[in-house]
C-alpha positions as CSV (number, residue, x, y, z in Angstrom):
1,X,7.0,-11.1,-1.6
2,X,4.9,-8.3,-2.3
3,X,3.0,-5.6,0.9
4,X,-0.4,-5.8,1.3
5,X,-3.0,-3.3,2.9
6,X,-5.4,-4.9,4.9
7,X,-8.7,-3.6,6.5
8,X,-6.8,-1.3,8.8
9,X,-6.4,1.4,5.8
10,X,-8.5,4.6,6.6
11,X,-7.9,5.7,2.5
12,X,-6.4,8.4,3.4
13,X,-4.3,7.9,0.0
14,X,-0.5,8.7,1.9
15,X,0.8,5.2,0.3
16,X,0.2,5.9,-2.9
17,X,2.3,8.8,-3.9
18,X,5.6,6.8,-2.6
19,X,5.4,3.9,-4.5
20,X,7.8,4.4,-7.4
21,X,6.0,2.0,-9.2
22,X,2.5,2.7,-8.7
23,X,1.8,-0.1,-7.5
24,X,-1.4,1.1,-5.1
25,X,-4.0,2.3,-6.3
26,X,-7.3,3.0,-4.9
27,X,-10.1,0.5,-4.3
28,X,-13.2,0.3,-2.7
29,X,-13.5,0.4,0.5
30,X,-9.6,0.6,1.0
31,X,-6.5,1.0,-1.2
32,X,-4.9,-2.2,-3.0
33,X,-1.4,-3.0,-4.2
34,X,-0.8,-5.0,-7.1
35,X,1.2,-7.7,-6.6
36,X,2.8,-7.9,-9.9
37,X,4.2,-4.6,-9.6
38,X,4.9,-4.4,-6.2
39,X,8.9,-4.2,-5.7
40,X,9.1,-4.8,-1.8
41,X,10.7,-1.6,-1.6
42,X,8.2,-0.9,1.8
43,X,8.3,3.3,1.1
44,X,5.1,2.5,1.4
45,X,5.0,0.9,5.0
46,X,6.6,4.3,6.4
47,X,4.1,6.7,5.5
48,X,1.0,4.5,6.7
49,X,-0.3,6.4,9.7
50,X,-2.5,3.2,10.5
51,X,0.2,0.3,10.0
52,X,-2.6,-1.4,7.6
53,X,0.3,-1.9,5.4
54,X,1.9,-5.2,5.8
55,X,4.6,-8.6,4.1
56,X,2.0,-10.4,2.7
């Protein structure tokens, strides 16, 4: 089950650099991950200085 970011995310753009599969990208307001290429890895969760990333 893939991470989502939900309306927490202040864009700072810390997620998007750890996912190894560039799964986030930015979006407008906040940044998005794509499900489909979203691993579940959660090096993503780590880096989020908000906690706007979540399980979905």
């Amino acid at each position: 089950m893939a991470h989502v970011i939900n309306d927490d995310c202040a864009s700072c753009g810390a997620c998007e650099p750890e996912c190894p599969v560039q799964a986030i990208s930015q979006g407008d307001p906040i940044y998005k991950i794509d499900a489909a290429k979203c691993t579940d890895c959660a090096a993503c969760v780590d880096v989020c200085p908000t906690g706007a990333i979540k399980k979905k």
